[in-house]
Phi, psi and omega in degrees: 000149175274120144276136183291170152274301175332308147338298202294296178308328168307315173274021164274286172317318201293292189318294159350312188255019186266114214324330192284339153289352180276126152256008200257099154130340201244335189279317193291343175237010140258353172267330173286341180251359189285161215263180152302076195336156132168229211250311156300313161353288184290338183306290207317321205260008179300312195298323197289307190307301181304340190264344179282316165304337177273002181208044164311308196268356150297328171291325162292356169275314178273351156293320150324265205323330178265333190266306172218093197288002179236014158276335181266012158271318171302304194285006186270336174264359150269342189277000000 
């Protein structure tokens, strides 16, 4: 099937306006609940950090792919 750009801009708005995308409103009730740096912290949270740095654009690709499956076939066909 053809995707518009209107289509395309429209599932652009929905991710965008979507919570996991929001940091606005959200930093203020993580600086007031985030835990303490220090050594245990950092233990706990090594893997996850490492494993999200090595596979940011595959996680940003299944956060597309789940919110709007025919924007991520149009940028695939451009790409």
């Amino acid at each position: 099937s053809v995707v518009t750009s209107t289509a395309v801009s429209e599932m652009k708005e929905v991710i965008l306006k979507h919570p996991f995308t929001q940091a606005l409103g959200r930093m203020e009730r993580f600086e007031t609940e985030r835990p303490e740096p220090g050594q245990e912290f950092f233990d706990r949270h090594r893997k996850l950090y490492g494993w999200v740095m090595g596979n940011d654009e595959a996680i940003a690709k299944e956060f597309v792919l789940s919110q709007a499956p025919d924007l991520y076939a149009a940028v695939e066909l451009v790409s």
